[in-house]
Backbone as CSV, one residue per row, in Angstrom:
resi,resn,N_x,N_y,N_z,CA_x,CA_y,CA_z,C_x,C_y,C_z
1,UNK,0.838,-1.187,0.000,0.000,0.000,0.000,0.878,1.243,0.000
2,UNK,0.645,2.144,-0.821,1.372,3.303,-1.043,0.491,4.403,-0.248
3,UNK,1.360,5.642,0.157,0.555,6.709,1.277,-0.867,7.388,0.053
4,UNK,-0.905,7.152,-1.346,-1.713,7.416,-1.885,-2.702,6.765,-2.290
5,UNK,-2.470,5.774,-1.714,-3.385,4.474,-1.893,-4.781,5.168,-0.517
6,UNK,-3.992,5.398,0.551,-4.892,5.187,1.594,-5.029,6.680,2.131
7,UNK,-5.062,7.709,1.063,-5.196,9.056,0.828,-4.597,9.603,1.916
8,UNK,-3.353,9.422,1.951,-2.195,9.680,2.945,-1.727,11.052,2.517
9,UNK,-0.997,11.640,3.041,0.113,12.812,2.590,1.232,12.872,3.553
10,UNK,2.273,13.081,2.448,3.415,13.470,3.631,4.058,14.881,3.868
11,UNK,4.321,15.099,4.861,4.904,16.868,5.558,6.443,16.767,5.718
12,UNK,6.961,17.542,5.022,8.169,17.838,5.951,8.372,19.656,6.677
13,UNK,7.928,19.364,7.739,8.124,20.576,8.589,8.999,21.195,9.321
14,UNK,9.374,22.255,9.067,10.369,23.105,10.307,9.752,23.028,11.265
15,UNK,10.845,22.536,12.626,10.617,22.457,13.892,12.025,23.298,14.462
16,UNK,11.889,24.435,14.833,12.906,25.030,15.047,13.087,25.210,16.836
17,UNK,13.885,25.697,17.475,14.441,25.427,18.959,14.741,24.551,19.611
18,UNK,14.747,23.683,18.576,14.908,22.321,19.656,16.415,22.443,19.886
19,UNK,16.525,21.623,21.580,17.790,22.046,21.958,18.394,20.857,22.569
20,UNK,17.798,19.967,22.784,18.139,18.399,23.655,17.377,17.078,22.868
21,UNK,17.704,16.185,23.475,16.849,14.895,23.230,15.377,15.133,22.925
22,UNK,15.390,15.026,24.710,14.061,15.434,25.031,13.011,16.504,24.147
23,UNK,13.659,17.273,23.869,12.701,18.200,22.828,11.954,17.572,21.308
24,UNK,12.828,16.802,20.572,12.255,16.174,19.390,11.795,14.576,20.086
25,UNK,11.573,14.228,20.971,10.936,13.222,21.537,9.308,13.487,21.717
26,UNK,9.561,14.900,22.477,8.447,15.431,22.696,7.275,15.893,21.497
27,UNK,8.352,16.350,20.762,7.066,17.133,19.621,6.542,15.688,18.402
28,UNK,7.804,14.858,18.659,7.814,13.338,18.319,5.974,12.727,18.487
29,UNK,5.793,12.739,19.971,5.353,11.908,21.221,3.786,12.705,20.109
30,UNK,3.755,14.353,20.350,2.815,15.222,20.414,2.206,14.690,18.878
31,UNK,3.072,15.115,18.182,2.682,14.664,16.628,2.011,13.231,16.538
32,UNK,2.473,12.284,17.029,1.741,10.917,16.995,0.698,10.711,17.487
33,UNK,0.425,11.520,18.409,-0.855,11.394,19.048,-2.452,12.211,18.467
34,UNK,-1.615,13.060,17.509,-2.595,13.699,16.895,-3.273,13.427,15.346
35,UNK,-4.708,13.394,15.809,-5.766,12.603,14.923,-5.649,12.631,13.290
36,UNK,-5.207,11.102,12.598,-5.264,11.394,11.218,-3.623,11.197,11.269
37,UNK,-2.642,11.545,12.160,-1.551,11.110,11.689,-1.246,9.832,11.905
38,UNK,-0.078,9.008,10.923,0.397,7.295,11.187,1.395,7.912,11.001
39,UNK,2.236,8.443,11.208,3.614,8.477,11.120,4.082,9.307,11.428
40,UNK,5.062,9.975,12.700,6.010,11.103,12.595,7.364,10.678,13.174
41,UNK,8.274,11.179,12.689,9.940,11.283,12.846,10.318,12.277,13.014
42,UNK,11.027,12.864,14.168,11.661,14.272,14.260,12.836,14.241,14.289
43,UNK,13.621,14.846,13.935,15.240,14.526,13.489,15.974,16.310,13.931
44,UNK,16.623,16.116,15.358,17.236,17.256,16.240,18.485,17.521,15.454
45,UNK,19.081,17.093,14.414,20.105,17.694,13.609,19.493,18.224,12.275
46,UNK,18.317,17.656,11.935,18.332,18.861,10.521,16.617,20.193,10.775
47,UNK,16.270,19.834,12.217,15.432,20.454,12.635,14.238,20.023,12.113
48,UNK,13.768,19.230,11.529,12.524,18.912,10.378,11.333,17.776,11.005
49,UNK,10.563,17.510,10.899,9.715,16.548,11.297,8.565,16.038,10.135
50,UNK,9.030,14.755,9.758,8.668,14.113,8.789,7.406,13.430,9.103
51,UNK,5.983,13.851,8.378,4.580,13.435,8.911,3.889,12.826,7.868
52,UNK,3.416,11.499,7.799,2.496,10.840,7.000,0.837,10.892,7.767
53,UNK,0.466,11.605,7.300,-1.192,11.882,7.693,-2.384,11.753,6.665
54,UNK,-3.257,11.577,7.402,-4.598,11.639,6.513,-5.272,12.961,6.184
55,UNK,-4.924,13.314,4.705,-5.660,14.569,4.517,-7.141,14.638,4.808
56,UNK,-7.678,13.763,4.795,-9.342,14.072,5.119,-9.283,14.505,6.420
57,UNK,-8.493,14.361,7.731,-8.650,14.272,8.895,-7.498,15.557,9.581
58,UNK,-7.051,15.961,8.889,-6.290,16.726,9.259,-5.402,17.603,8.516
59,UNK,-4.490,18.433,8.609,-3.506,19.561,7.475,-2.277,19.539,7.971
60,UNK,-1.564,20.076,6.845,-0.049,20.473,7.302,-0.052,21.247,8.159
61,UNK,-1.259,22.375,8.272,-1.487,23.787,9.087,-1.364,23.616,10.277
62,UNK,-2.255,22.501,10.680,-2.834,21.899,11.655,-1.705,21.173,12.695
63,UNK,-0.742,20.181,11.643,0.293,19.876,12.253,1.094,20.644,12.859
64,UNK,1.462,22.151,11.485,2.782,22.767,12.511,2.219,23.839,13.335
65,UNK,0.542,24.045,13.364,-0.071,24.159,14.781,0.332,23.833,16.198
66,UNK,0.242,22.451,15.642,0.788,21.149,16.858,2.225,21.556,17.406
67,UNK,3.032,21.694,16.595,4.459,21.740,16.699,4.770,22.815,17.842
68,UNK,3.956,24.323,17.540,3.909,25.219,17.802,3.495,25.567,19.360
69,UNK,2.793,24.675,19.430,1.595,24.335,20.583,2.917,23.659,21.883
70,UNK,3.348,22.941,20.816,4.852,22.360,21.790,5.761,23.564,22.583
71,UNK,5.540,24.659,21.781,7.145,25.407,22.110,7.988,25.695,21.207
72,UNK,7.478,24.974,19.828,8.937,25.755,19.086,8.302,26.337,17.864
73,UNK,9.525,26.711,17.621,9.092,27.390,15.788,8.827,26.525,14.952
74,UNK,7.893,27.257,13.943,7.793,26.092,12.600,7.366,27.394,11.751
75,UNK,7.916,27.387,10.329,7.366,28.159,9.412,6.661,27.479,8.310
76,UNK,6.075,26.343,8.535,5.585,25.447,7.439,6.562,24.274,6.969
77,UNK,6.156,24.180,5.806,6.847,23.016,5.266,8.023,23.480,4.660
78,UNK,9.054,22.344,4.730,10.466,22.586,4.049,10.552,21.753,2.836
79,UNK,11.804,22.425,1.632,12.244,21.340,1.244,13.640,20.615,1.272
80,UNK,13.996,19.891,1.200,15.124,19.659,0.715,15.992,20.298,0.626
81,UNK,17.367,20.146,0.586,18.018,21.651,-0.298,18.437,21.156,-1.563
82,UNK,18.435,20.121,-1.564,18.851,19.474,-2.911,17.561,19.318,-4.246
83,UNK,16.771,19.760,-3.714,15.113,19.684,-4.738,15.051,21.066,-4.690
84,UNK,14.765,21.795,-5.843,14.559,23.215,-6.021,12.894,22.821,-7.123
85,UNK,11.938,23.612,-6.841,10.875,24.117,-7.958,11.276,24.657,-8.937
86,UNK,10.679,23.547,-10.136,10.805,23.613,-11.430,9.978,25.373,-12.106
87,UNK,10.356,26.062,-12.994,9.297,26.841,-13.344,8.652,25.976,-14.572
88,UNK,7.692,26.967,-14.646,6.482,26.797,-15.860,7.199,26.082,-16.958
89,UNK,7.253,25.235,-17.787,7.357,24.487,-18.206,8.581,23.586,-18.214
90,UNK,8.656,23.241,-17.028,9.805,22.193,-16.394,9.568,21.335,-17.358
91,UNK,8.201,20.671,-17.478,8.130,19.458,-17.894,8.554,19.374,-19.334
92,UNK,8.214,20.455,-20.561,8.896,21.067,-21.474,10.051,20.453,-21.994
93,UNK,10.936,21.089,-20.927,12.243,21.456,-21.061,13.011,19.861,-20.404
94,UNK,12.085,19.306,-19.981,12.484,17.687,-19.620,12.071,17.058,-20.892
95,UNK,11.359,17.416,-21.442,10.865,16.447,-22.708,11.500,16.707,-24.329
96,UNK,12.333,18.182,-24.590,12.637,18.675,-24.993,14.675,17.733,-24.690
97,UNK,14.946,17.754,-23.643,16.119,17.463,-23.412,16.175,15.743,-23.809
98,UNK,14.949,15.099,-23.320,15.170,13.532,-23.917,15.210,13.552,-25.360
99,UNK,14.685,14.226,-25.978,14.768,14.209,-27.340,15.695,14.335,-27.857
100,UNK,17.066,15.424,-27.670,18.328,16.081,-27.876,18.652,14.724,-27.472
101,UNK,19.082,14.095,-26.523,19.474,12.896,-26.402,19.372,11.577,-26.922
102,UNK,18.490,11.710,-27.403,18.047,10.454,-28.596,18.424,10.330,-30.088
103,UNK,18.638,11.771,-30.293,19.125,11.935,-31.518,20.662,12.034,-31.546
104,UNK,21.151,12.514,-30.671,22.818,12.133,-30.169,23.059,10.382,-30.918
């Protein structure tokens, strides 16, 4: 079963202040307990907290509500630093480049 199978979504959120163990245990503990989520991981070295939830039952909003509710910062969702947003015709310019390559 895939998280889209069972109209899942996943978050990756800034959780900012954390300063000990205990702190991403906690917002850990908080996040799991709250309705609609199956999954959270909080990770005290890249600050982020990784959430598989049920969109019918709940939001990203809602989560870094939660987070917030804990004590620390959150400005929404993060990405990556290695994934940047494509502009307007990413897909284009991906379909455009297999082609150049085929004819190579």
């Amino acid at each position: 079963m895939t998280l889209k199978s069972l109209n899942m979504k996943k978050a990756i959120l800034e959780v900012g202040g954390m300063l000990s163990v205990l702190d991403f245990l906690g917002v850990a503990k908080r996040l799991k307990r709250t309705a609609g989520v199956r999954s959270a991981s909080v990770n005290i070295a890249t600050n982020t907290a990784v959430i598989a939830y049920d969109d019918r039952v709940t939001s990203a909003e809602a989560l870094r509500a939660e987070i917030i509710d804990c004590g620390f910062h959150c400005h929404g969702e993060v990405l990556p630093k290695h994934i940047c947003e494509t502009q307007k015709g990413g897909e284009q310019d991906i379909a455009q480049d297999a082609k150049k390559g085929a004819r190579r």
